[in-house]
PATI-833303 format. One record per atom (N, C-alpha, C): atom name; residue in three letters; x, y, z. Coordinates in pm, 1 decimal. Layout:
<sites>
<site CA ala <X Y Z>>;
...
</sites>
This chain:
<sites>
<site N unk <11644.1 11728.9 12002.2>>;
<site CA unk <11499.1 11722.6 11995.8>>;
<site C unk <11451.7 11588.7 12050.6>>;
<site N unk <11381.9 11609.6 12108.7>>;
<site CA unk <11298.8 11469.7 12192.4>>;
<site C unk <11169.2 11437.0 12078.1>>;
<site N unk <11253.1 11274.2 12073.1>>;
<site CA unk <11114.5 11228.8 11976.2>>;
<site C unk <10976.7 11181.5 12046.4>>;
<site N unk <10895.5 11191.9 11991.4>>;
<site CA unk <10741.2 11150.9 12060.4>>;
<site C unk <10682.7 11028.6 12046.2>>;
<site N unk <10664.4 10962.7 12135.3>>;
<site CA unk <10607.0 10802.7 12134.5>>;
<site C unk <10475.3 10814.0 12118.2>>;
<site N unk <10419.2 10731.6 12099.8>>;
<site CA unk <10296.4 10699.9 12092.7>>;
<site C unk <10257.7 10613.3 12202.3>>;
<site N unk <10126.4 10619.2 12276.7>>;
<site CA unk <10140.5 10522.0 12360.5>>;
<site C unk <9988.6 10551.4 12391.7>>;
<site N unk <9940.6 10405.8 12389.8>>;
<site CA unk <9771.9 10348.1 12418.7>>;
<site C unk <9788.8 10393.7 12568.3>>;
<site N unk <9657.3 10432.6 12581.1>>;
<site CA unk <9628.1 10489.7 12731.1>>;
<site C unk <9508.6 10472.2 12768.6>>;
<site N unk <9412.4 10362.4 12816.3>>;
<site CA unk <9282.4 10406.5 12822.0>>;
<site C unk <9216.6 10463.9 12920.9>>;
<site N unk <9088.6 10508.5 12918.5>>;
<site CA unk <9003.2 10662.6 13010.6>>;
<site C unk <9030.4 10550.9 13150.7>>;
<site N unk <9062.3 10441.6 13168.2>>;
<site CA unk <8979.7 10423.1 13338.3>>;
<site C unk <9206.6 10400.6 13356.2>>;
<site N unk <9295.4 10400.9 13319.6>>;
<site CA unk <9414.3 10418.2 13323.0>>;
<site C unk <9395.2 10551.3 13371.1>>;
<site N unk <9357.4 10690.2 13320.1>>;
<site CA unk <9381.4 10799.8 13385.8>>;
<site C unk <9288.1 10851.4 13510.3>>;
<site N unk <9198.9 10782.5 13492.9>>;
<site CA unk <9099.3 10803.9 13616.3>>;
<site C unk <9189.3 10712.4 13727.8>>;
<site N unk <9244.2 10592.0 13711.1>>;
<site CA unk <9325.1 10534.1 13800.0>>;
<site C unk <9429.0 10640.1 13880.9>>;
<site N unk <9497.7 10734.2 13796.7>>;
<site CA unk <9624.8 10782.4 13866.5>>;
<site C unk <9543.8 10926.2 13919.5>>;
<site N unk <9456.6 10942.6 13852.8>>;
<site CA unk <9402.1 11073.4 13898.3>>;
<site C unk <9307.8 11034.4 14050.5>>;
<site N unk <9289.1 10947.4 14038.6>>;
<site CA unk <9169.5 10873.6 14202.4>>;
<site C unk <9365.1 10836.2 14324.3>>;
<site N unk <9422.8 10860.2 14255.2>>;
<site CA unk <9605.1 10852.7 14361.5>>;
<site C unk <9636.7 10962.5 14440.0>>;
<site N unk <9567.6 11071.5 14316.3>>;
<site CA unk <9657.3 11218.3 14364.2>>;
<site C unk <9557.9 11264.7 14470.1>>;
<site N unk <9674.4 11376.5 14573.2>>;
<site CA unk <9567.4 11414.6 14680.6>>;
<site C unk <9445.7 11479.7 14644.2>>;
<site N unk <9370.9 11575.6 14728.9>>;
<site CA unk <9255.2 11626.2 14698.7>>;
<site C unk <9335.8 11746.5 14619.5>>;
<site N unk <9425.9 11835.1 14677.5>>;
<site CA unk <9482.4 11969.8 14624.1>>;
<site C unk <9533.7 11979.5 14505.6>>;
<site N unk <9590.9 11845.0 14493.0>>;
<site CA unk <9618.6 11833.1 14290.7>>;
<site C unk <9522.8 11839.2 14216.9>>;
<site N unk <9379.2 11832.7 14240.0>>;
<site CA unk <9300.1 11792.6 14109.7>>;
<site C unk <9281.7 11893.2 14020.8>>;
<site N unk <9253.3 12053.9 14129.1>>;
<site CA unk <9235.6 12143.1 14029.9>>;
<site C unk <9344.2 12134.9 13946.1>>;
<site N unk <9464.6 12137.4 13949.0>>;
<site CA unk <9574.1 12140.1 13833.2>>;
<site C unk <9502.1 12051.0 13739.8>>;
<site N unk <9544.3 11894.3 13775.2>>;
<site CA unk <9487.1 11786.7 13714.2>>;
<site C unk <9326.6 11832.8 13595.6>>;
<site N unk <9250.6 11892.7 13651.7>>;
<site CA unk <9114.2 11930.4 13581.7>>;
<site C unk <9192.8 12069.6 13506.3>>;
<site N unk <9294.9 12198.8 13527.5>>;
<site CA unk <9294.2 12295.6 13470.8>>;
<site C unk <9370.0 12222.7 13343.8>>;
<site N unk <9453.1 12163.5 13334.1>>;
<site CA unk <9523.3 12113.8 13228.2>>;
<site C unk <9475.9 12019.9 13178.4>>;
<site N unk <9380.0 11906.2 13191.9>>;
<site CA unk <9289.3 11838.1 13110.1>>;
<site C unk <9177.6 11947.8 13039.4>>;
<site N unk <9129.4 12051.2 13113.6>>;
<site CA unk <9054.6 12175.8 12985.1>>;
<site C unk <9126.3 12241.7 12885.6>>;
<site N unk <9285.1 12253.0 12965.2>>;
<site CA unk <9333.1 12349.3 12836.0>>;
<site C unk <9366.6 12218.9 12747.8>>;
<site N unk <9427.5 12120.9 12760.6>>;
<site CA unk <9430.3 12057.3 12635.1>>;
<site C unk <9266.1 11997.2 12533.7>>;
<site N unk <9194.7 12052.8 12645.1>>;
<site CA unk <9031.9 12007.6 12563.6>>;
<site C unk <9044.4 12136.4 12459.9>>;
<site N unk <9105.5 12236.9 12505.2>>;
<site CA unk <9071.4 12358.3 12400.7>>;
<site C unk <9160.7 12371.0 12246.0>>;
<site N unk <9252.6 12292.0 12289.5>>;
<site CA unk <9327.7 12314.4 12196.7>>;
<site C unk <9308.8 12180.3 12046.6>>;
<site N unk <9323.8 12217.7 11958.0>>;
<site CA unk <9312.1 12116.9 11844.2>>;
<site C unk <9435.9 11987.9 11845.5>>;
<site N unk <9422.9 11933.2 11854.6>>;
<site CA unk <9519.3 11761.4 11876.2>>;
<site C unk <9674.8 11794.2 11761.6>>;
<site N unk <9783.8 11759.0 11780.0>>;
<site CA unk <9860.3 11819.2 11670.8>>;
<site C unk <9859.2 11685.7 11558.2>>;
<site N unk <9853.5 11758.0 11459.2>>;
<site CA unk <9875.4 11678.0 11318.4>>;
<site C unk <10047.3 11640.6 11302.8>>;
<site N unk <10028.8 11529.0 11256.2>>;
<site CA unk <10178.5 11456.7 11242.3>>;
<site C unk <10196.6 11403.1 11112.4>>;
<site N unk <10285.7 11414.1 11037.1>>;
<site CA unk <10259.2 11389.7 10891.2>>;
<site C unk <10209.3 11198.0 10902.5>>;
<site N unk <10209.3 11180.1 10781.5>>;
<site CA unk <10110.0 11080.5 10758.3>>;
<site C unk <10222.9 10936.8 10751.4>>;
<site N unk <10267.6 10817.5 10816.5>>;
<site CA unk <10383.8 10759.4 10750.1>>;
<site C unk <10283.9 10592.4 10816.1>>;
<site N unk <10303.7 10507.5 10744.3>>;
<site CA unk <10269.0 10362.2 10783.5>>;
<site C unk <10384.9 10297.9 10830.4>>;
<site N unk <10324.3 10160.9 10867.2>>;
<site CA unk <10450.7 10147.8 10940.8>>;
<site C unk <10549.3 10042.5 10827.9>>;
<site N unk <10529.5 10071.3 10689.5>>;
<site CA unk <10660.8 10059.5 10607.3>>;
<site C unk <10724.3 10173.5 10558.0>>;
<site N unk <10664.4 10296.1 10623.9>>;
<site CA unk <10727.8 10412.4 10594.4>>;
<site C unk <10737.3 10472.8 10453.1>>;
<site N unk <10561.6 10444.9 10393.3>>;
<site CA unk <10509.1 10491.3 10228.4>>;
<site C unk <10446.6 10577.9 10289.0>>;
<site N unk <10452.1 10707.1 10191.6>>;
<site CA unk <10389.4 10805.3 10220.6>>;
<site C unk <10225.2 10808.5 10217.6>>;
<site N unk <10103.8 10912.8 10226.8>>;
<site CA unk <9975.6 10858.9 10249.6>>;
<site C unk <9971.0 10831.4 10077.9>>;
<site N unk <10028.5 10939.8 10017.4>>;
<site CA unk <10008.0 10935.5 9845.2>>;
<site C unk <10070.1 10762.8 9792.1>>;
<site N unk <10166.1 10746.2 9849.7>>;
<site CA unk <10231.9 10633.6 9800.2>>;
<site C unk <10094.9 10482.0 9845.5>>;
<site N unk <10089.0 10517.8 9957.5>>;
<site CA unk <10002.5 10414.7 10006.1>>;
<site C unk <9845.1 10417.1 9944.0>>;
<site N unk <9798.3 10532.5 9911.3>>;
<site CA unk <9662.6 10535.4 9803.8>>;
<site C unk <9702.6 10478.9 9663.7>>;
<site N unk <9767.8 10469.5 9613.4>>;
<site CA unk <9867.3 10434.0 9504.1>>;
<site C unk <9880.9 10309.6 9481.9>>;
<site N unk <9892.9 10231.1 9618.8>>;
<site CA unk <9920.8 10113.4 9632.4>>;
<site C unk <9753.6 10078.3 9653.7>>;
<site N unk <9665.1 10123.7 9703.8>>;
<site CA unk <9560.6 10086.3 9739.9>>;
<site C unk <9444.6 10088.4 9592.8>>;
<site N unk <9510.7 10185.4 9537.4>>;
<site CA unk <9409.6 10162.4 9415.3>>;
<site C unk <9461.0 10078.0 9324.5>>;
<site N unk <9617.4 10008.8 9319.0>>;
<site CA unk <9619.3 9879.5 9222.4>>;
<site C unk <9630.0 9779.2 9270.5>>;
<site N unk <9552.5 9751.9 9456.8>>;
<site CA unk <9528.4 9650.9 9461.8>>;
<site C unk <9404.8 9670.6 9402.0>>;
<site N unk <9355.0 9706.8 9396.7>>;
<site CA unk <9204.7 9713.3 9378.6>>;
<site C unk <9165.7 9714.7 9243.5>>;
<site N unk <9190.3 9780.3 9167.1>>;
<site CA unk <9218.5 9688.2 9002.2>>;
<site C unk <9267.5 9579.4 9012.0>>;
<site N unk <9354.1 9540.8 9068.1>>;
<site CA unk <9329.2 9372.6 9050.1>>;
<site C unk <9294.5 9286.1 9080.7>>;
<site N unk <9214.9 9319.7 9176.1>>;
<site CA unk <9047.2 9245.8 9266.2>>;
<site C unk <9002.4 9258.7 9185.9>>;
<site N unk <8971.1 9375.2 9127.4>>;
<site CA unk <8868.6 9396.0 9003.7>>;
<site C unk <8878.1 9293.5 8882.0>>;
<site N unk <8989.5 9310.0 8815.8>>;
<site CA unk <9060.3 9257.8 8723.3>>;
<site C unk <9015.5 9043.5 8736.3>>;
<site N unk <9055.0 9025.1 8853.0>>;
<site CA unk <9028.7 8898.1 8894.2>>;
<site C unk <8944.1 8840.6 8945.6>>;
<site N unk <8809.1 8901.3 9024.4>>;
<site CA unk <8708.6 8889.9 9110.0>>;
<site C unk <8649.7 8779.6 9043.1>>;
<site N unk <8638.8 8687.9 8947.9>>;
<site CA unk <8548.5 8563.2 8905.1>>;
<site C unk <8636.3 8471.5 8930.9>>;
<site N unk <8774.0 8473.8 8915.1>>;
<site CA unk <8883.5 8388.1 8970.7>>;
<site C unk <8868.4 8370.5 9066.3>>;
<site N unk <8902.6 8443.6 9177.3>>;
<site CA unk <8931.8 8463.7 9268.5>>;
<site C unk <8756.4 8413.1 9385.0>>;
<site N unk <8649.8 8422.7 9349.8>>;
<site CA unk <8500.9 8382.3 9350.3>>;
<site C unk <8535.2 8157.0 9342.7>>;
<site N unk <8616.5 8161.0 9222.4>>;
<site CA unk <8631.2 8001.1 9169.0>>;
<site C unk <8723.5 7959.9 9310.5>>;
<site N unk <8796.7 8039.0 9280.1>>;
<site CA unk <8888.7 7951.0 9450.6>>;
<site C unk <8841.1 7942.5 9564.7>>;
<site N unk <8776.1 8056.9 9593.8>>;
<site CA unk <8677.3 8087.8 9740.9>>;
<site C unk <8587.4 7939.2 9725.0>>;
<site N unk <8508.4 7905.4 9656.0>>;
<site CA unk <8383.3 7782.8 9600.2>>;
<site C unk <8477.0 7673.5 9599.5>>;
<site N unk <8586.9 7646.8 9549.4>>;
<site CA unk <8668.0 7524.5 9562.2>>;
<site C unk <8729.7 7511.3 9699.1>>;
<site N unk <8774.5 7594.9 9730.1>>;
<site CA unk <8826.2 7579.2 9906.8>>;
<site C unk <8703.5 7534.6 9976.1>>;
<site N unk <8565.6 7631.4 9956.6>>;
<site CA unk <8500.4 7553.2 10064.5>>;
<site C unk <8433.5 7449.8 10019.8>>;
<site N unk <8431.1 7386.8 9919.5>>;
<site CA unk <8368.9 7267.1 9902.5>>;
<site C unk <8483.2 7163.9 9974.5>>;
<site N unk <8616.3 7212.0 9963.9>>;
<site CA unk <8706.0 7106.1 9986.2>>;
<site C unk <8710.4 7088.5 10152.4>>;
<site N unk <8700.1 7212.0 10245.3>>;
<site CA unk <8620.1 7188.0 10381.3>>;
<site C unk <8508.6 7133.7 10402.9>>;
<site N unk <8432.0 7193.2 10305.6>>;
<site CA unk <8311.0 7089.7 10322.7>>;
<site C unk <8299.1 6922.6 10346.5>>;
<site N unk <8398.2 6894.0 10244.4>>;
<site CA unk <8438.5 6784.0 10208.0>>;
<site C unk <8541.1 6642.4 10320.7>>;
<site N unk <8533.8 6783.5 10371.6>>;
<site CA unk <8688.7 6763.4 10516.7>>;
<site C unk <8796.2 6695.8 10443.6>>;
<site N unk <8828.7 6814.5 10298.5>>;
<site CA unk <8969.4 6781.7 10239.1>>;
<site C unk <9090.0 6853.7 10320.3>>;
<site N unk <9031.2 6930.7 10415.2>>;
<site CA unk <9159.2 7070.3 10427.9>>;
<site C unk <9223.1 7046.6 10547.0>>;
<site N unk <9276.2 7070.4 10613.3>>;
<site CA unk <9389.6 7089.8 10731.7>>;
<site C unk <9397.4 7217.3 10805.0>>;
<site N unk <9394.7 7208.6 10963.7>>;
<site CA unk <9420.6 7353.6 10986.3>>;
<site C unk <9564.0 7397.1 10977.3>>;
<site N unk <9560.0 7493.5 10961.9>>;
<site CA unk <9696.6 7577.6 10954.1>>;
<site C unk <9782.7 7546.6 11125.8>>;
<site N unk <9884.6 7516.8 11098.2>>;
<site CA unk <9978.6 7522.0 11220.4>>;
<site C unk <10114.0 7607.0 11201.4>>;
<site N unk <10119.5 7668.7 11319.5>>;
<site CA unk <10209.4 7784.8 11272.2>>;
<site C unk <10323.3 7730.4 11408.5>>;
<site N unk <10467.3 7772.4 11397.7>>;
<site CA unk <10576.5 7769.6 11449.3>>;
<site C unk <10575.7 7871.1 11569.0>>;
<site N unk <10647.3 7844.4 11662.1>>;
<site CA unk <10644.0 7918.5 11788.1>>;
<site C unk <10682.2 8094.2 11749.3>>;
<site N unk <10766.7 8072.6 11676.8>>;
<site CA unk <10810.2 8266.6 11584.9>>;
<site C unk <10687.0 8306.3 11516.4>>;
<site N unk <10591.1 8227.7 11488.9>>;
<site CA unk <10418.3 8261.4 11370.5>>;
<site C unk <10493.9 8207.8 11277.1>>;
<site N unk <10609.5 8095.4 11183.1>>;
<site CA unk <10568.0 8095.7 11063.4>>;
<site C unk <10496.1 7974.3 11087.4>>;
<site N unk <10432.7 7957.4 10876.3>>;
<site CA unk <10358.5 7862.6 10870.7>>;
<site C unk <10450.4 7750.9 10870.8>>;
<site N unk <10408.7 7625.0 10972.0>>;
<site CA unk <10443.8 7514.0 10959.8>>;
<site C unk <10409.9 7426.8 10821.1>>;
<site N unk <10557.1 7374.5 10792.3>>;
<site CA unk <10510.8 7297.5 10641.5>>;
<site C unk <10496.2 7137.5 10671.6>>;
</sites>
């Protein structure tokens, strides 16, 4: 079985290869861009890219969210202390390592 990639394509990419082909290809080119207009797009089950299911990942999404909830006046106190401390020009920008980590 041949697995299926995914792959970004944008509209002036296919107008590019389609403005290549001679004049006698297009009808193909136009008959098979309608039949796939007719048809419904195929559904692929649902996987992120840590490979949690959609249930697992709502799961995860509603106890972050209780604990935003849970913490939101905390979490309000740090937001107000960080930027006073920019304000202040206590802070530093972030410098990160040629791989992205954070430089210490």
């Amino acid at each position: 079985m041949l697995a299926m990639t995914t792959q970004t394509i944008s509209y002036q990419e296919v107008v590019d290869v389609v403005m290549t082909l001679p004049e006698d290809r297009l009808v193909s080119v136009y008959d098979f861009a309608r039949f796939i207009q007719s048809r419904p797009a195929p559904t692929t089950p649902f996987e992120d890219i840590f490979g949690e299911t959609e249930d697992e990942v709502s799961a995860d999404e509603e106890q972050w969210q209780q604990q935003f909830a849970a913490s939101r006046e905390q979490l309000r106190a740090m937001a107000r202390e960080a930027a006073a401390e920019f304000r202040a020009g206590q802070s530093k920008p972030m410098a990160f390592t040629a791989d992205g980590r954070l430089e210490r």
